[in-house]
C-alpha positions in Angstrom: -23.0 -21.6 -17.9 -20.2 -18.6 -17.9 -17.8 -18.9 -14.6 -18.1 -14.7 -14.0 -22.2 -14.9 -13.8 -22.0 -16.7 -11.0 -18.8 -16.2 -9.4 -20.3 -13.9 -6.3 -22.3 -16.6 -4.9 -19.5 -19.2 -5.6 -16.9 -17.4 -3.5 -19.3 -16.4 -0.7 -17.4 -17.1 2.5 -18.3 -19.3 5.2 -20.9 -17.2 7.8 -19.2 -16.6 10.9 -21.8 -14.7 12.6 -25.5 -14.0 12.9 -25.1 -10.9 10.8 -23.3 -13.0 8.2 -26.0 -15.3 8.0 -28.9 -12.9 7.6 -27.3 -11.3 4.6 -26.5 -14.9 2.7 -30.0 -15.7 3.6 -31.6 -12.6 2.4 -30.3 -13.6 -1.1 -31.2 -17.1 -1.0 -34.4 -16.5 0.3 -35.5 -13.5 -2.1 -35.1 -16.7 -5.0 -36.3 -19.1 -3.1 -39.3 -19.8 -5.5 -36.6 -21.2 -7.4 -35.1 -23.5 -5.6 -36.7 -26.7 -4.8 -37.3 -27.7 -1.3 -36.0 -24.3 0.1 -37.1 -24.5 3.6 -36.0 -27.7 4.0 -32.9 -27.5 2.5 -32.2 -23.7 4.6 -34.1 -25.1 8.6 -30.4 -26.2 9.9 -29.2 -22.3 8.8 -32.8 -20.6 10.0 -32.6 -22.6 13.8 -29.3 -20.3 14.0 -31.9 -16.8 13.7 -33.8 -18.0 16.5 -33.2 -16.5 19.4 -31.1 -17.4 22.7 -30.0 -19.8 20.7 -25.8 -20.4 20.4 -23.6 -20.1 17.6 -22.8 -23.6 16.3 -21.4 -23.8 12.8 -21.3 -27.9 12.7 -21.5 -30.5 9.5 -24.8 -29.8 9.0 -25.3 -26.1 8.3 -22.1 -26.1 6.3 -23.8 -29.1 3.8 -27.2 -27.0 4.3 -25.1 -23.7 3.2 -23.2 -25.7 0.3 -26.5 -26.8 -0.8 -28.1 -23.8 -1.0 -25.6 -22.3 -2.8 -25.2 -25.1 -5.3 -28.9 -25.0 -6.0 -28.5 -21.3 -6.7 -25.9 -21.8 -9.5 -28.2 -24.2 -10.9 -29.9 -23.8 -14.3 -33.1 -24.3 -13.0 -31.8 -20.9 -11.2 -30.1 -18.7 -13.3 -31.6 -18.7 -16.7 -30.0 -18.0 -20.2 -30.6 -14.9 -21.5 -32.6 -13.9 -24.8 -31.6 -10.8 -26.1 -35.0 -10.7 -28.3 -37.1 -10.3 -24.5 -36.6 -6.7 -22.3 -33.8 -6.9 -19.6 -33.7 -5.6 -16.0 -31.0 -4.4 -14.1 -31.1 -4.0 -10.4 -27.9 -2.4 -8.4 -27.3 -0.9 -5.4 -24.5 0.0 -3.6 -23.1 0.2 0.2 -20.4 2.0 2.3 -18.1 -1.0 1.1 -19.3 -2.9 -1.4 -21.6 -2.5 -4.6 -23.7 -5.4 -6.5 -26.5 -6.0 -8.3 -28.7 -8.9 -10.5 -29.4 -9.2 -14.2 -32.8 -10.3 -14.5 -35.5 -11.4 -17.7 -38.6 -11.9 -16.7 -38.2 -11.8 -12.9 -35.8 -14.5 -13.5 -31.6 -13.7 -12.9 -29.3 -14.0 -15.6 -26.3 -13.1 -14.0 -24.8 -11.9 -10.5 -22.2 -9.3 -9.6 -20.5 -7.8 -6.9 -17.7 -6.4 -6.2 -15.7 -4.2 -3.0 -14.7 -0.6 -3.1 -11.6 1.0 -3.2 -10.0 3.3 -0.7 -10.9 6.1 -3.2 -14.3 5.3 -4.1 -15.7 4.5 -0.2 -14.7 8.2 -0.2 -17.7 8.8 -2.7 -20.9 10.4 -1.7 -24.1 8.0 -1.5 -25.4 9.3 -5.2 -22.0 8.7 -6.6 -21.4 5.0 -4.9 -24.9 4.0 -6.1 -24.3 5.6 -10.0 -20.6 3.7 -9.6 -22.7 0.4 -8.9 -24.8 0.9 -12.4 -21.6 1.5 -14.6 -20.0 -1.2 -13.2 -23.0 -3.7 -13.6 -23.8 -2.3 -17.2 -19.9 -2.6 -17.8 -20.1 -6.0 -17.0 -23.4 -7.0 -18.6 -22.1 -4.8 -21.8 -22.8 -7.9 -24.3 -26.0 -8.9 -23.0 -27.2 -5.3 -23.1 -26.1 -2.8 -25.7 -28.6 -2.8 -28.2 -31.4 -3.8 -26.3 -33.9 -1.4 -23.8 -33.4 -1.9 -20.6 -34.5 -0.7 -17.3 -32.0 -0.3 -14.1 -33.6 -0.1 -11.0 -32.1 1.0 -8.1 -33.0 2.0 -4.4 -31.3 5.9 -4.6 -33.6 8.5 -5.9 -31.3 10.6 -6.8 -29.6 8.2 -9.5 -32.6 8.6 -11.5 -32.0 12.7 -12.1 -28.7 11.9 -12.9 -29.2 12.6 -16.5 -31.0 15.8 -16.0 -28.4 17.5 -13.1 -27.0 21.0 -14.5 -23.5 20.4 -13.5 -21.0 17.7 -13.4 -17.8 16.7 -12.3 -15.2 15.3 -14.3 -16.1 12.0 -13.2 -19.7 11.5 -13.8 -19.0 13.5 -17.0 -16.7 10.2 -17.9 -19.6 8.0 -16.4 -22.8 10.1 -18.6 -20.1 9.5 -22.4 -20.4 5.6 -21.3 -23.8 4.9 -20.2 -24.5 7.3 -23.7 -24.0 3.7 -25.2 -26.8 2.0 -23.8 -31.0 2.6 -24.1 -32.1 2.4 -21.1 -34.6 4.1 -18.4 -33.5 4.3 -14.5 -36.8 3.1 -12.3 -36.9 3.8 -8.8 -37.2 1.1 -6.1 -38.0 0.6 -2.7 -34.7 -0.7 -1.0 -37.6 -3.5 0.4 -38.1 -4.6 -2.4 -34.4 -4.7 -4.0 -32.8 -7.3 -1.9 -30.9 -9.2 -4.2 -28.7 -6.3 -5.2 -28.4 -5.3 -1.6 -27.5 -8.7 -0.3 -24.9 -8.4 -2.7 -23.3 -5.1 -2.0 -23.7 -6.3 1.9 -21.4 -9.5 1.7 -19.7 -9.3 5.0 -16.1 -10.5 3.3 -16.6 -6.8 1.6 -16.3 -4.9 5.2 -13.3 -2.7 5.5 -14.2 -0.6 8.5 -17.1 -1.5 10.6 -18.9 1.1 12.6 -20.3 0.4 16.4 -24.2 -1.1 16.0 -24.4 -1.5 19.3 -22.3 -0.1 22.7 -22.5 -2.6 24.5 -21.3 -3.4 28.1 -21.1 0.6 28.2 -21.5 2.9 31.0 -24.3 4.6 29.4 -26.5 1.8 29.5 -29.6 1.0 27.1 -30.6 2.2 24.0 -28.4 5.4 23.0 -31.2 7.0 21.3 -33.4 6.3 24.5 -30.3 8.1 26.7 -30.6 10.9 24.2 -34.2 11.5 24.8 -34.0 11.3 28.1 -31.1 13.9 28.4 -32.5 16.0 25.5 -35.5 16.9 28.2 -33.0 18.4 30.7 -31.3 20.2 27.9 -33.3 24.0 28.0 -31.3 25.2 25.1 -32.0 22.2 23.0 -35.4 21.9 24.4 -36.2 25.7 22.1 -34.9 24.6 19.2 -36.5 21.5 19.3 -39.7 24.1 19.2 -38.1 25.9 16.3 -37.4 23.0 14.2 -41.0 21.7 14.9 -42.4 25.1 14.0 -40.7 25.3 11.1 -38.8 28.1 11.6 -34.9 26.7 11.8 -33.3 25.0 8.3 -30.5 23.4 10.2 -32.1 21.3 12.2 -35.1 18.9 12.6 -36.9 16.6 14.4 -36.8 12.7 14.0 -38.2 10.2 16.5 -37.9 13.2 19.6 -34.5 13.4 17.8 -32.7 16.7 17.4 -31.1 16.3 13.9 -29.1 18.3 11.7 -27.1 18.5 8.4 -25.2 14.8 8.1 -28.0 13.3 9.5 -25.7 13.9 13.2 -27.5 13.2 16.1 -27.1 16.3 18.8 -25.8 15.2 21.5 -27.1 17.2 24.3 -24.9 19.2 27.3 -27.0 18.2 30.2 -25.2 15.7 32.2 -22.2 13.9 31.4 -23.5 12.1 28.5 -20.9 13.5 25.6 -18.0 12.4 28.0 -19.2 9.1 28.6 -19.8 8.7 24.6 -16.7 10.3 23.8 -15.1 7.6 26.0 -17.0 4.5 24.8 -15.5 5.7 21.4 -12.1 6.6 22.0 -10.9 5.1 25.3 -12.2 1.4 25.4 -10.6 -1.6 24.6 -13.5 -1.9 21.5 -12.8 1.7 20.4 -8.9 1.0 19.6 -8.2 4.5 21.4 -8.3 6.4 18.1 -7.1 10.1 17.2 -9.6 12.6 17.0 -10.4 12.3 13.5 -11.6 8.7 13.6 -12.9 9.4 17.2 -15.1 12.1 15.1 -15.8 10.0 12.7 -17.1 7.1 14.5 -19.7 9.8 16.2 -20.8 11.2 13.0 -20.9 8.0 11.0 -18.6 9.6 8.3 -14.9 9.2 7.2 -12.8 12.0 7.7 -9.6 12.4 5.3 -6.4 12.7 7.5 -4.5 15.6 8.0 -2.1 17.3 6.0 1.5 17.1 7.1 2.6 19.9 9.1 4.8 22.5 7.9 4.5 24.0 4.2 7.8 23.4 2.5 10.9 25.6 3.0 12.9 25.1 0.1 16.9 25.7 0.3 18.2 28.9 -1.7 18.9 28.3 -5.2 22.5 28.7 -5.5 23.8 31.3 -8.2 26.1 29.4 -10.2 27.6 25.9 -10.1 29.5 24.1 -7.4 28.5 27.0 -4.9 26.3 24.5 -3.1 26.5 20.7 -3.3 24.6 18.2 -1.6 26.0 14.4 -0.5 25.4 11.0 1.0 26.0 7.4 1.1 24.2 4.5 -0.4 25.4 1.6 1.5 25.3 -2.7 2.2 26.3 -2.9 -1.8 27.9 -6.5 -2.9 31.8 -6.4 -1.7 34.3 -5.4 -4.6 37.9 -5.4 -3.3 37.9 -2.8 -0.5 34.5 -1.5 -2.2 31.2 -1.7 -0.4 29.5 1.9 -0.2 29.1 4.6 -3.6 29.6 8.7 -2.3 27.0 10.3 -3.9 27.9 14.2 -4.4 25.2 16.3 -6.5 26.0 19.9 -7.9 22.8 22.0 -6.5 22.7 24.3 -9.7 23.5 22.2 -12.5 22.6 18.6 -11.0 26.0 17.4 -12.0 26.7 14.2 -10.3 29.6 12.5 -9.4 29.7 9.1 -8.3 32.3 7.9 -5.7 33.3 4.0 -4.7 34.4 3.7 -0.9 34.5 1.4 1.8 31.9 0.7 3.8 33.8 1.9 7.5 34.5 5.1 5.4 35.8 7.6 8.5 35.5 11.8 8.1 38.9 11.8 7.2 38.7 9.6 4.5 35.5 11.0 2.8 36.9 14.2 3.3 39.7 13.1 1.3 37.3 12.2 -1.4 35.7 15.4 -2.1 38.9 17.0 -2.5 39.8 14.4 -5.3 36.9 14.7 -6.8 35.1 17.7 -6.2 37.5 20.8 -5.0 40.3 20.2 -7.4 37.8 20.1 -10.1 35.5 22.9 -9.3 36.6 24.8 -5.9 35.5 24.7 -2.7 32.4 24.9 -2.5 29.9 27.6 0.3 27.4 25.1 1.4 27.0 21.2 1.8 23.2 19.9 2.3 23.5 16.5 4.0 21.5 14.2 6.0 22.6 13.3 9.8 25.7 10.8 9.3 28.0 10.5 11.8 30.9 11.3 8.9 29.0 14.5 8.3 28.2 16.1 11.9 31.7 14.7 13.7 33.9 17.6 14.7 37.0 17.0 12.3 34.2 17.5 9.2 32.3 20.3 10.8 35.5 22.1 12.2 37.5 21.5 8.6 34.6 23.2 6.8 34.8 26.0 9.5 37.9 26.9 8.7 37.4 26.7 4.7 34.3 29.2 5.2 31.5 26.6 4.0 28.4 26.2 6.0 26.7 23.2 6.5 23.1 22.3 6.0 22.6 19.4 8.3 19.0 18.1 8.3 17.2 18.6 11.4 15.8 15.3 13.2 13.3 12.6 11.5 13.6 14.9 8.5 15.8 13.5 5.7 13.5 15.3 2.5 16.3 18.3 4.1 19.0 15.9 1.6 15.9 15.1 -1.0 17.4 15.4 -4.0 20.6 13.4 -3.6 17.8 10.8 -1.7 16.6 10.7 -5.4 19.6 10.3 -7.1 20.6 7.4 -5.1 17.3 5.6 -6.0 18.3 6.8 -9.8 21.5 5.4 -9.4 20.0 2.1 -7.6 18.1 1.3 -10.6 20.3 2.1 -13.3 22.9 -0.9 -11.8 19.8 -2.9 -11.1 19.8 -3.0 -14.6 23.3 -3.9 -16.0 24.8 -5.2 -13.4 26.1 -8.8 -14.4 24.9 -11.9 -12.6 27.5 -11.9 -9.6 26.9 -8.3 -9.3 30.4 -7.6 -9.0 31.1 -5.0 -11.7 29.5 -2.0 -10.3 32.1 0.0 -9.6 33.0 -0.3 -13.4 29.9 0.7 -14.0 29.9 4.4 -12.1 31.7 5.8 -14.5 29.6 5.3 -17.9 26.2 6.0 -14.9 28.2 9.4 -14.1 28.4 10.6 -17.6 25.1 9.1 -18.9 23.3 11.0 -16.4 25.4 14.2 -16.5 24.6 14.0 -20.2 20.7 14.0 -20.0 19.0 17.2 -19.6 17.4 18.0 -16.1 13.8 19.5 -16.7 14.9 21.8 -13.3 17.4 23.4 -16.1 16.2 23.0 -19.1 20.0 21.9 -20.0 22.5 18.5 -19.5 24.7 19.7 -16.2 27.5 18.8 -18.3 26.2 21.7 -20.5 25.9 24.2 -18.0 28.9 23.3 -16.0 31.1 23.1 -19.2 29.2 25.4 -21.9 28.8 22.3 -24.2 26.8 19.5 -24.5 29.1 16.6 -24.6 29.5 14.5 -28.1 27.5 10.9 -27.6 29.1 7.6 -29.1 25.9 7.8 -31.8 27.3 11.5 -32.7 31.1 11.0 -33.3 31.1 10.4 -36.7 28.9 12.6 -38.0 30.0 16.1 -38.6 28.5 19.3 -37.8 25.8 20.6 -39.2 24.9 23.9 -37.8 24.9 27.0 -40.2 28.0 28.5 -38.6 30.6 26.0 -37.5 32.4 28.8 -35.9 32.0 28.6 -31.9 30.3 31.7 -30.7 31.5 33.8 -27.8 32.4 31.3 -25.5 31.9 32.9 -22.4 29.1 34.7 -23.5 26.9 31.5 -24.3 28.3 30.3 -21.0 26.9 33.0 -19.0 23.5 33.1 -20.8 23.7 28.8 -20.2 23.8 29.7 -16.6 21.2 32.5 -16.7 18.8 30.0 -18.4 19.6 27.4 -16.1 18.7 30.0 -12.9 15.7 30.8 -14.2 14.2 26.9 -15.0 15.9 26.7 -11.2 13.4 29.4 -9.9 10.9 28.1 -11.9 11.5 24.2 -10.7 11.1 25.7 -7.0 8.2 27.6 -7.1 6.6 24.3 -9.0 8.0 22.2 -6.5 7.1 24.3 -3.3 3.0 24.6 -5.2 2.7 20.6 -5.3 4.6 20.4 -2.0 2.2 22.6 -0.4 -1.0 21.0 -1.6 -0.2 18.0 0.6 0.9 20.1 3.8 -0.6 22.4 6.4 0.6 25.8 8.5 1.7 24.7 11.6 3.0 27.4 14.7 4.7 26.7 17.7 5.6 29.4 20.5 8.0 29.2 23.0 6.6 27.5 26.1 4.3 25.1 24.0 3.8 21.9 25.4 4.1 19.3 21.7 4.5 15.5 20.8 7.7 13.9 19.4 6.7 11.7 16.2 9.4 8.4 16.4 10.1 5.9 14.4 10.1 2.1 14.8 13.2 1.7 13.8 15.0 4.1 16.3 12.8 2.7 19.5 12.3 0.4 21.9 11.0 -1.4 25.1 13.8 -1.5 27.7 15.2 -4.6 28.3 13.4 -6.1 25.2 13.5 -6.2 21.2 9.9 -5.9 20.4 9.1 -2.7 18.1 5.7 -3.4 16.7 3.9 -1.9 19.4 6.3 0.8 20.4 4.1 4.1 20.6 4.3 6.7 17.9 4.6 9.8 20.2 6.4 10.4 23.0 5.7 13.7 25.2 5.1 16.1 26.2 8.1 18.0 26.2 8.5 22.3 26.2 9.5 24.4 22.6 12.4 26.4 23.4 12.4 28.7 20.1 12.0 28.6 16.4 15.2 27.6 14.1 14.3 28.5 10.6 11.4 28.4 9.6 10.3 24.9 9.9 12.0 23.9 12.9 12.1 23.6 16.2 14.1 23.6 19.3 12.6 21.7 21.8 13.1 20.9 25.6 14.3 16.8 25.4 14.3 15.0 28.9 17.8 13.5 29.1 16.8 10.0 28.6 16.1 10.9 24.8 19.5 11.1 22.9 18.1 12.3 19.4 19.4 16.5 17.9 16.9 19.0 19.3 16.3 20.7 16.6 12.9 19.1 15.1 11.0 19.7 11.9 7.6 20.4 12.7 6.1 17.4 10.6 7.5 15.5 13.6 5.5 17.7 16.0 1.7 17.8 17.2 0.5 19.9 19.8 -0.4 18.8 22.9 -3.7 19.3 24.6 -3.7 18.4 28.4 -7.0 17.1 29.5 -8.3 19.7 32.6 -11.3 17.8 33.8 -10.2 14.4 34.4 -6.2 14.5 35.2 -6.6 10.5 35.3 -6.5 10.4 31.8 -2.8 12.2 31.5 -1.4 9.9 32.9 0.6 7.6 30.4 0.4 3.8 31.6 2.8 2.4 28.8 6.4 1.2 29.3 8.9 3.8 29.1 11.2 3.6 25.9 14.5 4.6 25.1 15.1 6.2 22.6 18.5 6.9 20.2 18.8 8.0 16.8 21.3 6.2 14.5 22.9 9.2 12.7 23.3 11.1 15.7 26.7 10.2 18.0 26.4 8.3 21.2 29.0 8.2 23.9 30.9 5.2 24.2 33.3 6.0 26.7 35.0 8.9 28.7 38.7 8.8 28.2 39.8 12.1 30.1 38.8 15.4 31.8 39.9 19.2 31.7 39.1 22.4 33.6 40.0 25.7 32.0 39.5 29.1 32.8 36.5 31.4 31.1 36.6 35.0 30.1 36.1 35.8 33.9 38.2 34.6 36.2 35.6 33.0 38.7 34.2 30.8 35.7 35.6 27.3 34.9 35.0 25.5 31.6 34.5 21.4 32.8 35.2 19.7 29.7 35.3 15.9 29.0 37.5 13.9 26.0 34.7 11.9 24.1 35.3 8.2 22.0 32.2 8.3 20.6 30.3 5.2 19.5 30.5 3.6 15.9 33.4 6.4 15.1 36.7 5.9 14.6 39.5 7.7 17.5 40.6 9.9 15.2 37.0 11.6 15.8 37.2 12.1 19.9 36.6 15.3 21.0 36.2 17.5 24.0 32.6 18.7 24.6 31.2 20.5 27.7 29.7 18.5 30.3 26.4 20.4 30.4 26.0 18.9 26.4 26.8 15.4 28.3 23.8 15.7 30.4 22.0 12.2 28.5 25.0 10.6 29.6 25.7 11.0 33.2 26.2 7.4 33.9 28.7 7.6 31.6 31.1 10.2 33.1 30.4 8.5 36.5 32.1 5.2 35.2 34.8 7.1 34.4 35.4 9.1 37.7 34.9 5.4 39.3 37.9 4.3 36.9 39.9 7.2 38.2 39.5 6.2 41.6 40.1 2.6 41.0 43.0 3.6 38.6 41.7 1.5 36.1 41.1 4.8 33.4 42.4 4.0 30.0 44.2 7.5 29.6 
């Protein structure tokens, strides 16, 4: 006997509940006319059904469950199949999990089941159910083309699927392979089809499990009873309950005294405080898992709901207007030690994507890195009018910021939680990641080697932003490749052209793919994202991360909340960003994207529930600068005389001294302790000035 015929009864799991049981025993039993001795062999699993009577899995019902299972692999069980006598197939399909039997004669052939994806749980009931007859028919594909065949199944609807006027892509694909096969689609009862829905029902298939039951609830007693019995205080339900039974409304029924509409959604009436008390049996309790609103919905409706799109349609940076006039840069870091070597400076040309690929050490200060782009970048190419980089300490200390200020480049520091600001160098570095991955030698010591032959291979390719190599539009050639040197030229004119005229038409081309690759780039982008407004005087939610929180006075991360709030938006910066009101506990920038913001809806009715009962985090954000210490203090005079400018001399944390600076205390207000350490040092004259 073939090992895949019966492999979904061989890997059925060990029951573990009631439910569990019911659904192995649906399947055994449906056969049982097969199996020798059934009730015998299936009374230690059947005393479980009975009532009041407590779960014990012992010795016996797991040799009674063994057996049973044993006996339905047998031959005496599943028969070999004669492709000269008419085959059935019956599937069927649930929210989970589709299966279904090959039979001849009444007698099964062959078993399959099998879970569904994340994708196809999305699928309607039609589709799931016409899924579970390709897959069958897919499998069974040897015993079956060539012969006629019927496929039964429980769904109705699967049997028109040959005659619906339109299709989608999908069950256009499904219709060109079940073309193959000669076969009719028979409708029946879901009573009668119990092998192919004990099947799609195993309970190892069960990715999300809806409530059955609420039990141990405030509302008390069957739910459909409650919703009766509110439904006759309800006097605007109550008419079109009349309406529905008169025939006069299409959007809603009646079922079992039931007001029902589209879905299949129970309606829920006013009258009371029944919808709070269900809303919190399915979003407060314990059992619930305190879900957003989504799932809350969700769970009401008995549907999945797809999750929102992120907030905030992408704001793409200005496409420069010829090379070097905006570059963007960061570090990829913890590489194996080479002499002094343990980080790579990545620095990427914005309009022609020519890289440039920089060894330094891993403590690299502003100073040094500074030093660096003047090497490698500004006697090259110039200075350049803009820098786009993420949230490094090198790259927001004041000796960067205030040399740039002083060479007239503006820098585009990413706002908080947002590094896609700094995307494209993000890709490069995973570009350049790979590339060593792959010819890096066995100590992986010989990268640094390597950057050069990595900076002019990729230099050398062309981008499809451009259209061209950046070493073509930055130098107004393509560069000659070892496999080209000795061959000669073989254009029509070896004479160059206008130099600067191909140069200038190189860069006009290379604006326009530019335009082109933004507009392409902002459509995609904005397929995946949603508008999202904010007005000063908004009350919104902080999105952390779990790497940049914690439990005071403890390690653990895992179960650090997502959201912290609320907290007031001061104004708009840009047009994706916000300025919010942080409480001085929470040392992170300000300035927020709004994909790391939600709105937040305070609960009027029941105050109780605003209350946040968690333990307070702190919060710091590892690219932004921390005080370490206080080391003096200055007062100086304002524009007007009566004003006084309190500043304080700053060592800031994880930065070298060179990058001390004197900020104003009202920017120091997340670290008062701070400054009152140091006044206590100046009393005690124990200040390190």
């Amino acid at each position: 006997m073939e090992e895949g015929k019966i492999a979904a009864i061989r890997d059925w799991a060990m029951p573990k509940s009631v439910s569990e049981l019911r659904s192995f025993l649906g399947l055994a039993n449906y056969y049982r006319r097969f199996v020798e001795g059934f009730s015998k062999r299936a009374s230690p699993l059947t005393e479980l059904l009975k009532k009041d009577v407590h779960w014990n899995w012992d010795p016996e019902c797991q040799t009674a469950f063994d057996g049973l299972k044993q006996a339905l692999m047998e031959g005496q069980l599943l028969g070999i199949a004669d492709v000269t006598k008419p085959f059935e197939v019956e599937t069927d399909a649930f929210d989970y999990a589709l299966g279904g039997v090959l039979l001849q004669n009444a007698h099964p052939i062959a078993y399959e089941s099998r879970k569904l994806n994340a994708a196809e749980r999305r699928y309607t009931v039609s589709e799931k159910e016409m899924l579970a007859t390709v897959h069958c028919l897919r499998a069974w594909r040897q015993y079956l083309l060539g012969s006629s065949f019927v496929v039964k199944t429980d769904n109705s609807a699967t049997c028109h699927f040959f005659t619906q006027p339109k299709l989608t892509s999908k069950q256009a694909r499904w219709q060109e392979f079940l073309a193959e096969f000669d076969f009719e689609f028979e409708h029946k009862k879901q009573s009668s089809n119990q092998a192919a829905d004990a099947l799609s029902r195993k309970q190892e298939h069960a990715a999300i499990c809806l409530l059955a039951h609420l039990q141990g609830s405030e509302i008390g007693g069957s739910v459909r009873d409650t919703l009766r019995e509110f439904l006759q205080k309800d006097h605007a339900a109550q008419n079109v309950m009349n309406l529905a039974k008169a025939g006069k409304t299409r959007q809603f029924w009646v079922e079992e005294d039931l007001l029902v509409t589209k879905g299949n959604r129970l309606y829920v009436p006013r009258a009371g405080d029944l919808r709070k008390k269900l809303l919190y049996e399915c979003h407060d309790t314990l059992w619930a898992g305190h879900p957003g609103w989504q799932r809350t919905y969700a769970l009401l409706k008995k549907d999945k709901v797809e999750k929102v799109k992120v907030a905030g349609l992408l704001d793409p940076l200005p496409v420069p207007t010829r090379p070097w006039e905006s570059v963007s840069m960061d570090f990829i870091t913890h590489l194996p030690k080479v002499g002094d070597f343990e980080a790579i400076l990545v620095i990427i040309d914005r309009f022609s994507k020519y890289a440039t690929f920089i060894p330094a050490t891993k403590q690299c200060s502003a100073e040094t890195t500074a030093q660096l782009f003047f090497k490698h970048v500004v006697k090259l190419w110039g200075v350049p009018t803009s820098i786009v980089s993420d949230r490094d300490g090198r790259f927001i200390g004041s000796f960067w910021t205030e040399l740039f200020s002083f060479l007239g480049t503006s820098l585009n520091i990413s706002s908080s939680y947002h590094p896609q600001t700094d995307g494209q160098t993000e890709r490069f570095n995973s570009m350049l990641e790979e590339y060593l991955r792959h010819f890096v030698n066995a100590r992986k010591k010989n990268w640094v080697q390597l950057l050069d032959v990595a900076q002019f291979c990729f230099n050398a390719q062309t981008s499809s932003s451009t259209g061209r190599s950046p070493f073509e539009i930055v130098s107004g050639r393509q560069p000659v490749l070892p496999h080209l040197v000795d061959h000669p030229f073989a254009g029509k004119n070896p004479q160059a052209l206008n130099f600067t005229k191909e140069w200038r038409q190189t860069n006009d081309i290379a604006r326009a793919y530019l335009e082109i690759a933004s507009k392409r780039m902002k459509k995609w982008a904005d397929k995946k994202r949603r508008p999202l407004e904010f007005r000063a005087g908004d009350q919104v939610l902080i999105k952390l991360r779990p790497e940049q929180v914690r439990f005071r006075g403890r390690k653990d991360q895992r179960l650090v909340r997502k959201y912290e709030g609320p907290v007031e938006v001061l104004k708009k910066v840009g047009n994706t960003s916000y300025r919010v009101a942080l409480p001085t506990w929470m040392k992170i920038y300000p300035v927020i994207h709004v994909s790391n913001l939600k709105p937040y809806h305070q609960d009027t009715e029941d105050l109780q529930r605003n209350i946040v009962t968690r333990p307070i985090i702190d919060l710091s954000q590892k690219e932004d600068k921390d005080v370490e210490e206080i080391l003096a203090e200055r007062v100086r005079r304002g524009r007007r005389p009566a004003r006084r400018i309190h500043k304080y001399l700053v060592k800031w944390k994880n930065l070298p001294v060179e990058e001390t600076s004197w900020e104003r205390v009202e920017d120091l207000e997340a670290w008062k302790q701070k400054i009152e350490d140091f006044k206590l040092r100046q009393l005690t004259g124990t200040s390190t000035i």
